[in-house]
BAKESE-107824 format. One record per residue (C-alpha): y, x, z; residue in three letters. Coordinates in pm, whole numbers, padded with zeros to 5 digits. Example, Ala and Ser with C-alpha at 12.3 -4.5 7.8 and 13.67 -1.06 7.14 Angstrom:
// residues 2
{{-00450 01230 00780} ala}
{{-00106 01367 00714} ser}
This chain:
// residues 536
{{-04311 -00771 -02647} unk}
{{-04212 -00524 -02354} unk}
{{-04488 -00318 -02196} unk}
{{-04641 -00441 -01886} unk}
{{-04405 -00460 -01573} unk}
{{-04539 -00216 -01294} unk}
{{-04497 -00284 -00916} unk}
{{-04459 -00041 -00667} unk}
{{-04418 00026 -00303} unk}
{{-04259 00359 -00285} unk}
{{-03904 00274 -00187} unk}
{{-03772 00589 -00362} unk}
{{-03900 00438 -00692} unk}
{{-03727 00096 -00675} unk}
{{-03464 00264 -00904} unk}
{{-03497 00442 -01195} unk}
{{-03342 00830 -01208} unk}
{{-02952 00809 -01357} unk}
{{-02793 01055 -01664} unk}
{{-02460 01223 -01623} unk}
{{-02432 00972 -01954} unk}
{{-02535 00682 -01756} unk}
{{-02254 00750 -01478} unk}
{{-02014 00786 -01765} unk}
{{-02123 00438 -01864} unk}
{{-02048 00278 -01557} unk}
{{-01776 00452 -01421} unk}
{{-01581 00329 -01755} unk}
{{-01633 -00033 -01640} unk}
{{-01404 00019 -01384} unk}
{{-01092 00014 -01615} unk}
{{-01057 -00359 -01591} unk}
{{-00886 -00283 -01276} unk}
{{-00501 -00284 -01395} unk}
{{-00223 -00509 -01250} unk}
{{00074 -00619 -01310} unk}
{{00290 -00403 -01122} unk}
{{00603 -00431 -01336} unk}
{{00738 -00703 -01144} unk}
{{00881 -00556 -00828} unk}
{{01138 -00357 -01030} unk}
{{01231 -00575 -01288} unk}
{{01365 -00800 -01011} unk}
{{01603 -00556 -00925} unk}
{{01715 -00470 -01342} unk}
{{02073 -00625 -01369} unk}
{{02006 -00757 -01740} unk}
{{01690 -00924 -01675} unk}
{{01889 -01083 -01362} unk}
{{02146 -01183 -01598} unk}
{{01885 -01311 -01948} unk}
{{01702 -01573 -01629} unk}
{{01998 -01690 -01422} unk}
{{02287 -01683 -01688} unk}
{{02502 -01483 -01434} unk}
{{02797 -01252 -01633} unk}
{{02679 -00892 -01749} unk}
{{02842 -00653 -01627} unk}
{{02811 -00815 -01252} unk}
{{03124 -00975 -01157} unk}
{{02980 -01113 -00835} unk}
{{02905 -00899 -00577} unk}
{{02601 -00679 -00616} unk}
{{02399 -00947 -00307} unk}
{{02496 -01235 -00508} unk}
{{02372 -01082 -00839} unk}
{{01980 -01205 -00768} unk}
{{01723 -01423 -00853} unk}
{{01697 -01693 -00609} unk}
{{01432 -01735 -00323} unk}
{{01263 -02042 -00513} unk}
{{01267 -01836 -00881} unk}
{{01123 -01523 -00728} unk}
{{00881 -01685 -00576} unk}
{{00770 -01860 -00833} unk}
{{00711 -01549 -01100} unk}
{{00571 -01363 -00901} unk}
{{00330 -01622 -00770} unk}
{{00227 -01802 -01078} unk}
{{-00006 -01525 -01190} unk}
{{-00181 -01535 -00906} unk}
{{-00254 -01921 -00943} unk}
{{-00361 -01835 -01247} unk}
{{-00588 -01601 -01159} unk}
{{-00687 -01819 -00904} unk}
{{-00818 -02049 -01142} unk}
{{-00977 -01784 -01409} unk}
{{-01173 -01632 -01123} unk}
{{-01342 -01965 -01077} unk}
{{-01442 -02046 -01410} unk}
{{-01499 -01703 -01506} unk}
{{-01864 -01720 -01313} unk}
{{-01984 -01998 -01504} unk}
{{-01882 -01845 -01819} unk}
{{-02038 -01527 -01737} unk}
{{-02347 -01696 -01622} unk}
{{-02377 -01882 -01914} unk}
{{-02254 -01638 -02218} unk}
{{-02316 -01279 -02060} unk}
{{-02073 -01036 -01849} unk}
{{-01979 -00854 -02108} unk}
{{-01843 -01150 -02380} unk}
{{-01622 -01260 -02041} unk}
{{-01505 -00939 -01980} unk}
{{-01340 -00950 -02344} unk}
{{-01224 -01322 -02326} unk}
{{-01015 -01202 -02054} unk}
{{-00882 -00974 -02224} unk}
{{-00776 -01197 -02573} unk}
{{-00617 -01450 -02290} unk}
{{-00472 -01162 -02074} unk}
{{-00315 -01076 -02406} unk}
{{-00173 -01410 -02540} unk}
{{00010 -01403 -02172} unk}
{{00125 -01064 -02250} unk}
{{00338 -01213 -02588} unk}
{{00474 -01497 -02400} unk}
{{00616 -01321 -02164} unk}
{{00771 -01061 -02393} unk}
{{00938 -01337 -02603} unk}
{{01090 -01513 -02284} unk}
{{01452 -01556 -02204} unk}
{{01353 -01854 -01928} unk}
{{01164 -01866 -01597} unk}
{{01009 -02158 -01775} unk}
{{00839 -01955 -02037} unk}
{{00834 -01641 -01812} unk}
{{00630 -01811 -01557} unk}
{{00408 -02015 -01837} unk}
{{00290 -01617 -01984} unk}
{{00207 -01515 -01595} unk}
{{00043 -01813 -01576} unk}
{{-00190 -01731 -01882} unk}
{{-00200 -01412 -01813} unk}
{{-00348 -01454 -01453} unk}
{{-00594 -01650 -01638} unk}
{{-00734 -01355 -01788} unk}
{{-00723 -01135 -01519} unk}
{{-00909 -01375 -01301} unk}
{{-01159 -01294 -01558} unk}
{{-01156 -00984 -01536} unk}
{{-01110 -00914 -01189} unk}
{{-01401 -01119 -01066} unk}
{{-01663 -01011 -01364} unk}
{{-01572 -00638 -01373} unk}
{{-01640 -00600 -01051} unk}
{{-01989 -00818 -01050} unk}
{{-02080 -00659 -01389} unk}
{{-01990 -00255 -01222} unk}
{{-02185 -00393 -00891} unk}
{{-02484 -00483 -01155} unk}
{{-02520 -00199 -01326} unk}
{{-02443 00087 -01099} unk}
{{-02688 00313 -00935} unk}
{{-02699 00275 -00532} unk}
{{-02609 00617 -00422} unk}
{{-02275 00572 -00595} unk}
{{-02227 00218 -00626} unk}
{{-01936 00186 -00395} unk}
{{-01771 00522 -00561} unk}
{{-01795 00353 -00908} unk}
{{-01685 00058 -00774} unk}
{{-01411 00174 -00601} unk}
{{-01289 00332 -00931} unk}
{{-01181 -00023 -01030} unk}
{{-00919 -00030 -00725} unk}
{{-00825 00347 -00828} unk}
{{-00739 00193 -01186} unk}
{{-00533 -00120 -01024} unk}
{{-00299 00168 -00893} unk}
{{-00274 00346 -01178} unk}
{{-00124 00013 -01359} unk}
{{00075 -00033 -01086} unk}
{{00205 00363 -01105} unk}
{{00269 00312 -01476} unk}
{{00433 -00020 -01450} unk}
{{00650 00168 -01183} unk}
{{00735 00442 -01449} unk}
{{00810 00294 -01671} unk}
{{01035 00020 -01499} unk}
{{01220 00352 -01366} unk}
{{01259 00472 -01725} unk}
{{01409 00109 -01843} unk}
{{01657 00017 -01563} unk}
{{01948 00122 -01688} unk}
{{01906 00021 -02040} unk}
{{02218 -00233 -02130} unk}
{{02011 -00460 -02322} unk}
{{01652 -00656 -02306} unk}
{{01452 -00349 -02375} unk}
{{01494 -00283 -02005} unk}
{{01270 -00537 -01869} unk}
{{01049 -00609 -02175} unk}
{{00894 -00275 -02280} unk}
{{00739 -00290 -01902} unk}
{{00601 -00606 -02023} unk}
{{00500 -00514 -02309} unk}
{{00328 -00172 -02229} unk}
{{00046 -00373 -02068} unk}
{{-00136 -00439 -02432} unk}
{{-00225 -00078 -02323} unk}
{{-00541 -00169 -02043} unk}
{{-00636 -00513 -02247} unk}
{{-00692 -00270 -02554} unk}
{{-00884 -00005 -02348} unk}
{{-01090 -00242 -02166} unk}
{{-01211 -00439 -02457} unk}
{{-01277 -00223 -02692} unk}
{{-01491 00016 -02433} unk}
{{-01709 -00271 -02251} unk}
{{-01777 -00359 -02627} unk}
{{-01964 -00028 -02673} unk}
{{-02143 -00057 -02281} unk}
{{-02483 -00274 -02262} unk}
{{-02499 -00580 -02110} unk}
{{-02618 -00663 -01735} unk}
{{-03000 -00631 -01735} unk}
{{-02935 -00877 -01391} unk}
{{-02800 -01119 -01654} unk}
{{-03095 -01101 -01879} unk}
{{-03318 -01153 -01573} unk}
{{-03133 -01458 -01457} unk}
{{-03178 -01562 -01811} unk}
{{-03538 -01502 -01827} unk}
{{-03521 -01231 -02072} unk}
{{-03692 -00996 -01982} unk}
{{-03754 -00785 -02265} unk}
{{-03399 -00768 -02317} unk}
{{-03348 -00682 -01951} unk}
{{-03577 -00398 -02020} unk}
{{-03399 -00253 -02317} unk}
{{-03020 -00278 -02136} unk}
{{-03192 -00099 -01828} unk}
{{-03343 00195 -02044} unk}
{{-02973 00218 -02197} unk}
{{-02794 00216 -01838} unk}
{{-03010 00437 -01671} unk}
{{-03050 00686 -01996} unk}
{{-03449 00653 -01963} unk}
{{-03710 00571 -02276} unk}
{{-03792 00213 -02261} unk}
{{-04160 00227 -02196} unk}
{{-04066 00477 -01875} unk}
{{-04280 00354 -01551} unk}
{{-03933 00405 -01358} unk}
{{-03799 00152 -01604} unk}
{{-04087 -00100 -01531} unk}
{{-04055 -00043 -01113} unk}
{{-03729 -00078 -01109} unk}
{{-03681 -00382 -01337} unk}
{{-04011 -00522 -01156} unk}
{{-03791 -00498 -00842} unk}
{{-03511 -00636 -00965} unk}
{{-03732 -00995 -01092} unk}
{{-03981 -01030 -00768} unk}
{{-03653 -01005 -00587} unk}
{{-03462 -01328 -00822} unk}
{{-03827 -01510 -00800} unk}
{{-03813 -01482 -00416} unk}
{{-03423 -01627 -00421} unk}
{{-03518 -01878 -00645} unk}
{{-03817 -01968 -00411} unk}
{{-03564 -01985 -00115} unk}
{{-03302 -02205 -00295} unk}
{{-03447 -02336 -00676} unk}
{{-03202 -02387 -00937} unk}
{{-03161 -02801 -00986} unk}
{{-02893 -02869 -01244} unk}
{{-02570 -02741 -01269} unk}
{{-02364 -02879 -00947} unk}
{{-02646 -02812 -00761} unk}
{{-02633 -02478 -00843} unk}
{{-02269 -02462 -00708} unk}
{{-02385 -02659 -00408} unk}
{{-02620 -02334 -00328} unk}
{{-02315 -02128 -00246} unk}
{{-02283 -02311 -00003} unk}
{{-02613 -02382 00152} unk}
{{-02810 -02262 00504} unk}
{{-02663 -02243 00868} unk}
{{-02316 -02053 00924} unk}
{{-02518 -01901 01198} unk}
{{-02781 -01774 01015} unk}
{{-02650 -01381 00851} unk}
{{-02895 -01423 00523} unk}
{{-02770 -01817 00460} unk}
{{-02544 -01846 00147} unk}
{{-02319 -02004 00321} unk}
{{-02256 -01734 00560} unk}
{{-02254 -01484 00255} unk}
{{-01977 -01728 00085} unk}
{{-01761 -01722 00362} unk}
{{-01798 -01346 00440} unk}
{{-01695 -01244 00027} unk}
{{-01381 -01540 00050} unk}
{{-01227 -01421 00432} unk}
{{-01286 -01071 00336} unk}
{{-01058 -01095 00059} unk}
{{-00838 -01311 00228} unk}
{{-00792 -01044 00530} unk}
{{-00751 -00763 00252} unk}
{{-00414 -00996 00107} unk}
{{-00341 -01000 00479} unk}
{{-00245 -00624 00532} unk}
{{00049 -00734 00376} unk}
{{00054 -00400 00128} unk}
{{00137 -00678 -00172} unk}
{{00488 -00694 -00027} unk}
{{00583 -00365 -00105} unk}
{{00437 -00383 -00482} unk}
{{00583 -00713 -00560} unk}
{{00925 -00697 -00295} unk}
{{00942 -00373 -00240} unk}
{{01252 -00313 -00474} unk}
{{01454 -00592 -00293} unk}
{{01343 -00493 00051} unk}
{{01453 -00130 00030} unk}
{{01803 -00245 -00164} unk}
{{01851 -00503 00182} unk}
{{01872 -00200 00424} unk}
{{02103 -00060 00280} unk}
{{02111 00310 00339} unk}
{{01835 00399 00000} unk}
{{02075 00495 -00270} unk}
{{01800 00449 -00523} unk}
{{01543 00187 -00433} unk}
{{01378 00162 -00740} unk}
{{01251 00565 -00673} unk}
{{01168 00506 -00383} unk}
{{00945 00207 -00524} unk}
{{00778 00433 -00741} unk}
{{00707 00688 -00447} unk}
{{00501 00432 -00262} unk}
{{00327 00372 -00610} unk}
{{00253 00724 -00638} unk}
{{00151 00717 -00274} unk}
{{-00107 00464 -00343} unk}
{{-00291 00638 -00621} unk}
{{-00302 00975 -00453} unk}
{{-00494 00814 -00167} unk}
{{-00767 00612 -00375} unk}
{{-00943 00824 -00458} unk}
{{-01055 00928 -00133} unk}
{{-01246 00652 -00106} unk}
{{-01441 00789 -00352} unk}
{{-01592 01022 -00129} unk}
{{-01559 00848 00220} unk}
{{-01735 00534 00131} unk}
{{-02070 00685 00024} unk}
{{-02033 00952 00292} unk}
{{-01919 00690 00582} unk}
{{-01992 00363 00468} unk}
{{-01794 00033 00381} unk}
{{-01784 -00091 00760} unk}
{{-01648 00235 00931} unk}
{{-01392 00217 00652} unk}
{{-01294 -00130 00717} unk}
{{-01262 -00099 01078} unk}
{{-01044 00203 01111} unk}
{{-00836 00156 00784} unk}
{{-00710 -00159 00972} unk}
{{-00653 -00006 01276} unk}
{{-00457 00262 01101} unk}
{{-00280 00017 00893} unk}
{{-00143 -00171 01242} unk}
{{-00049 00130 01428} unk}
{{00177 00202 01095} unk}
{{00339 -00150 01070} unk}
{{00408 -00189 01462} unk}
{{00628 00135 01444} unk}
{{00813 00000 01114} unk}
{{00870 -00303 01306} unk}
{{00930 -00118 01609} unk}
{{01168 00095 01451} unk}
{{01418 -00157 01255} unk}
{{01387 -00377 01525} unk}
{{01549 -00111 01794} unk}
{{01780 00117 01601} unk}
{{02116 00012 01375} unk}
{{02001 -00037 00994} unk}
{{02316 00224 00919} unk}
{{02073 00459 01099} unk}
{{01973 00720 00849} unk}
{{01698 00844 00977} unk}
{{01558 00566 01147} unk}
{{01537 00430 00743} unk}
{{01353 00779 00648} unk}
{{01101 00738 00884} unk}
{{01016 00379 00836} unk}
{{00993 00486 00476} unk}
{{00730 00748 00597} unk}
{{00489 00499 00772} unk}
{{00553 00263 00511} unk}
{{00403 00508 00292} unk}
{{00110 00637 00572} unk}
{{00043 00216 00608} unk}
{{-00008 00222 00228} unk}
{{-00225 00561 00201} unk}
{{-00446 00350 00497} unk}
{{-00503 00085 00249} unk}
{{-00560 00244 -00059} unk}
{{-00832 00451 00103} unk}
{{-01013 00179 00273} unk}
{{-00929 -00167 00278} unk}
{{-00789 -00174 -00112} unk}
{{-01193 -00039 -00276} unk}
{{-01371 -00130 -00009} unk}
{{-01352 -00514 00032} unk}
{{-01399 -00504 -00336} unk}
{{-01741 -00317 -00309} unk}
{{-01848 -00544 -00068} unk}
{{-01813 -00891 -00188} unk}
{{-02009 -00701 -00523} unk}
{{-02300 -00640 -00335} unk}
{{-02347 -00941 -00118} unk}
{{-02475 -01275 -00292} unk}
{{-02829 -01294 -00405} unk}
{{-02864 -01296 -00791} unk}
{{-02949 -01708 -00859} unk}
{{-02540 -01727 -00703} unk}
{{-02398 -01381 -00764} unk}
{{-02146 -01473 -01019} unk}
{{-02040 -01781 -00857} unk}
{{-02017 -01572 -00536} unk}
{{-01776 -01344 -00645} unk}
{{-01595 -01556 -00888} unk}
{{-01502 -01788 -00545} unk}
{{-01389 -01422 -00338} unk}
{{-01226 -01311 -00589} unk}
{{-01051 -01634 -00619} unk}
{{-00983 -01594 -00235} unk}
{{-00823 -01306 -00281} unk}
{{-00565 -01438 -00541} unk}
{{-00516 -01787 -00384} unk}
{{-00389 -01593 -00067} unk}
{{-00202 -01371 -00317} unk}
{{-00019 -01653 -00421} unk}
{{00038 -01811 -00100} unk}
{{00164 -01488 00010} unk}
{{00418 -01414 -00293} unk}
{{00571 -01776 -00239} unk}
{{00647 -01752 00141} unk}
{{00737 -01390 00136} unk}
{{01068 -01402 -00040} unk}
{{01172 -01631 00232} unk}
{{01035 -01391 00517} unk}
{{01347 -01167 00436} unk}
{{01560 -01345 00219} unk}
{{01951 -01343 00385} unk}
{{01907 -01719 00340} unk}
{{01625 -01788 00502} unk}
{{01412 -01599 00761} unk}
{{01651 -01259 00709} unk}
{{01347 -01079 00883} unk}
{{01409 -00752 00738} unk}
{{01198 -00501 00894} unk}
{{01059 -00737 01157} unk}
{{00862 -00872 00893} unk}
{{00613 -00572 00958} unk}
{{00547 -00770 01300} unk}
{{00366 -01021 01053} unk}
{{00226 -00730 00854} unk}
{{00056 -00554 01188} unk}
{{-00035 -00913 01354} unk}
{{-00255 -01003 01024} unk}
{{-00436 -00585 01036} unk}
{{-00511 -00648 01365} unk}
{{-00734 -00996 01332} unk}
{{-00883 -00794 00998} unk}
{{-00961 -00523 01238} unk}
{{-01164 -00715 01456} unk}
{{-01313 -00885 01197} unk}
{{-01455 -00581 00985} unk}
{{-01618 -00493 01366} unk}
{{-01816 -00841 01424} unk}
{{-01848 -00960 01099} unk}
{{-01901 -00669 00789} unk}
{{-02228 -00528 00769} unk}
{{-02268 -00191 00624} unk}
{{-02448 -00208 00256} unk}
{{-02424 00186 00172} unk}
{{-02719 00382 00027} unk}
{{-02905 00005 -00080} unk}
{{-02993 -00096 -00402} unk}
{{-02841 -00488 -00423} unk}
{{-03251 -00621 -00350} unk}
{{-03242 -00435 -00024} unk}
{{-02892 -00561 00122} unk}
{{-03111 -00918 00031} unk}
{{-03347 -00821 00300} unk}
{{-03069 -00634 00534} unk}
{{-02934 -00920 00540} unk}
{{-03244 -01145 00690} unk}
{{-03334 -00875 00939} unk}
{{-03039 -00752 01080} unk}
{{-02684 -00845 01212} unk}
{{-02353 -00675 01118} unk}
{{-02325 -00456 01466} unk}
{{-02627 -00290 01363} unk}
{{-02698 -00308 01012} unk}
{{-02602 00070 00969} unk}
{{-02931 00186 01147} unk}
{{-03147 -00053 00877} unk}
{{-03401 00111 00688} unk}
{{-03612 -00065 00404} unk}
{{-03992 -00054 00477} unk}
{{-04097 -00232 00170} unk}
{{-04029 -00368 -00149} unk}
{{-03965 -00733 -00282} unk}
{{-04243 -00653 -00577} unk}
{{-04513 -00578 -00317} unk}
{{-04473 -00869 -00095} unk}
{{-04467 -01098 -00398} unk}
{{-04790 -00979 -00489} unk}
{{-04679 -00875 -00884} unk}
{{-04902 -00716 -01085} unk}
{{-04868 -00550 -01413} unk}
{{-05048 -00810 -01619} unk}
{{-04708 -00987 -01611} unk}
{{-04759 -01268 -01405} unk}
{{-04415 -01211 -01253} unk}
{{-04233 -01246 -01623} unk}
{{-04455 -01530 -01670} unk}
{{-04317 -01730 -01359} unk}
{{-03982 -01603 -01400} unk}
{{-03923 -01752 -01735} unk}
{{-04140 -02074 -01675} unk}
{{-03836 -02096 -01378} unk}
{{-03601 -02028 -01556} unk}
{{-03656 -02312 -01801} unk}
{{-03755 -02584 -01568} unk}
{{-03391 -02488 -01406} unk}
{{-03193 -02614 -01734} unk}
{{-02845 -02635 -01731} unk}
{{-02836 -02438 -01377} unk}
{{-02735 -02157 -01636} unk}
């Protein structure tokens, strides 16, 4: 039996003081964030063109005619996100019901399986049935890495640890751009499967370090056990066990799930999903409202349109016809993307998520109107006219990866209550990749010769979409910096998302519930627990 839990009201004591180990800890988490980047180049690879459409090698078409169709493209490159689509949902039951951790590394085995079907391929069948699986897994991974780093990260650098997981998305990307330059011009399959098959690489890394990290103390709680929450906390936060900064901040962490569960109990299993969805659209604190916040705001981050370049960008570049090497300039816009991440590090702790969010978008639609601007007004033979869309291209993608790319990801982490988190990130973060999909199907056909022929107007799209996110992040984002994931709880009631930078915390969740250190709080949070079943 745990010692006694301690309440306190001393809001610097509501977390427990953090090792240089501890940070270690979480900031590993945050490899679950690769992608599968490798895509956008292999579309261009003449023998992987040639293996899925049956077309002669060496070319004897002309080099337009010597593509994937519309209809095939889109359909690779949107079939992992359906899949991911669907793991994301399912992925917060399953973590909910077998731990964060044992998810984590399901995604992986699945992400993995995907991996070897796709290698083997020489069909878009089977091609598309491995992206398929494989999205499976990273729906997995992508919605319980995030709620697992959000869990067990300290406040002051939540949304830099966090942020790390976007920082590791571009590095996939970056190496699946490498290494699809290196392949290219190989003259046999080698060319477009050893970028397939170098992405055992982040499945290995991932599972085998979350196997070594503790578990969610969050997870225990929801659970109702609490001694076990207490010994995963002591781990996290490198702290003895029986330390009273343990006990406050684990104290916290329960009177805050009691008073959720108080708000909206736990009645069975689709009642439980019912609670995502529950309270007045109008009210900031409903569920409902936090739903909808976590699945637009990763809608509007698909919106900035910076997945075209990653998954078209190869094609788009070849259609103006002035790059002599597309695929380098590909990887520039790669490189461009994890050079600026990390800056977000910094900028989101020392600004906040909402500043970010507001002025990344305006940055990102002042770059995407001149692109548009640009190829719309001067003669695609023009040179320089291509250099310097190329340049705000680039500045458009720097925008993102320093704001909108970490930031709507630390967000949706820190906004559901506990009794819904996982089910409230597992539905953003199948936003995101539903929109990801719809996106990838309809884009080919934005600036395919065929079919829309847009070419750089499709940038008019691009900037349209950054301005409505703009204007969104102003009215509807509150700012969550500097709170421990009780206190954005309470931000949330007492505030709106105009002025929730100015809100201070003036008391703690433990003190209002009245907890004591006899352990009447464990007491009722267990007794809940059970009398809530199958709610998991």
């Amino acid at each position: 039996m745990a010692p006694g839990l301690v309440a306190t009201t001393d809001l610097g004591r509501v977390e427990a003081p953090v090792t240089f180990k501890a940070y270690l800890m979480c900031a590993f988490a945050s490899f679950g964030g690769y992608d599968i980047g490798y895509i956008n180049s292999v579309f261009g690879m003449q023998f992987f063109i040639h293996t899925f459409t049956g077309l002669p090698y060496p070319p004897a078409t002309p080099k337009e005619q010597f593509v994937l169709s519309a209809s095939d493209t889109a359909l690779i490159t949107s079939i992992l996100s359906a899949g991911t689509f669907f793991g994301a949902i399912i992925a917060g039951d399953v973590a909910d019901f077998i731990g964060r951790r044992p998810t984590i590394i399901a995604g992986c085995m699945i992400f993995v399986i995907g991996i070897i079907l796709q290698t083997a391929s020489t069909s878009v069948g089977l091609l598309s049935a491995g992206r398929f699986i494989a999205g499976l897994g990273v729906g997995f991974e992508s919605a319980i890495v995030i709620l697992f780093m959000s869990e067990i990260a300290p406040k002051k650098v939540r949304g830099a640890l966090v942020s790390g997981y976007q920082f590791c998305i571009t590095i996939g990307i970056l190496l699946a751009s490498c290494v699809d330059y290196a392949t290219e011009n190989r003259m046999d399959s080698g060319s477009y499967r050893i970028p397939m098959a170098v992405q055992f690489l982040w499945a290995l890394i991932l599972a085998g370090g979350i196997a070594w990290l503790p578990e969610s103390p969050r997870y225990f709680v929801k659970r109702g056990k609490v001694e076990r929450a207490q010994r995963s906390l002591a781990k996290l936060r490198g702290q003895p066990v029986e330390s009273e900064y343990i006990q406050q901040e684990l104290t916290e962490i329960i009177a805050n799930h009691e008073y959720e569960l108080e708000l909206v109990p736990q009645n069975g299993y689709f009642a439980s999903w019912a609670n995502c969805f529950k309270g007045s659209l109008w009210d900031g604190r409903s569920n409902l409202r936090r739903t909808i916040l976590g699945t637009s705001l990763q809608m509007m981050q698909q919106w900035t349109g910076v997945n075209f370049i990653f998954y078209f960008g190869t094609r788009f570049f070849q259609q103006l016809n002035t790059i002599s090497n597309p695929f380098l300039i590909s990887l520039i816009t790669t490189l461009v993307n994890v050079c600026s991440t990390p800056i977000s590090f910094w900028t989101i702790e020392r600004f906040g998520r909402r500043p970010l969010l507001i002025w990344g978008a305006l940055a990102m639609l002042s770059c995407q109107f001149i692109v548009a601007i640009i190829g719309s007004a001067v003669p695609a033979s023009n040179t320089a006219a291509t250099s310097a869309m190329i340049a705000f291209i680039c500045l458009s993608i720097a925008a993102f990866a320093s704001t909108w790319g970490p930031a709507a990801w630390v967000v949706i982490g820190e906004t559901f209550p506990l009794p819904i988190r996982s089910r409230g990130v597992g539905l953003s973060t199948a936003s995101n990749w539903l929109w990801n999909c719809i996106l990838a199907v309809i884009s080919p056909y934005f600036v395919d010769k065929q079919y829309g022929n847009l070419g750089p107007k499709v940038f008019f799209v691009w900037g349209g979409l950054c301005t409505c996110a703009c204007v969104y992040a102003y009215f509807l984002v509150p700012e969550t910096k500097g709170l421990t994931l009780e206190q954005v709880d309470k931000m949330l009631e007492e505030t709106t998302p105009r002025t929730s930078a100015k809100w201070r915390p003036t008391t703690t969740f433990a003190s209002e519930m009245g907890m004591t250190a006899e352990g009447k709080l464990r007491d009722d949070l267990v007794s809940k627990v059970e009398r809530s079943g199958s709610a998991f």
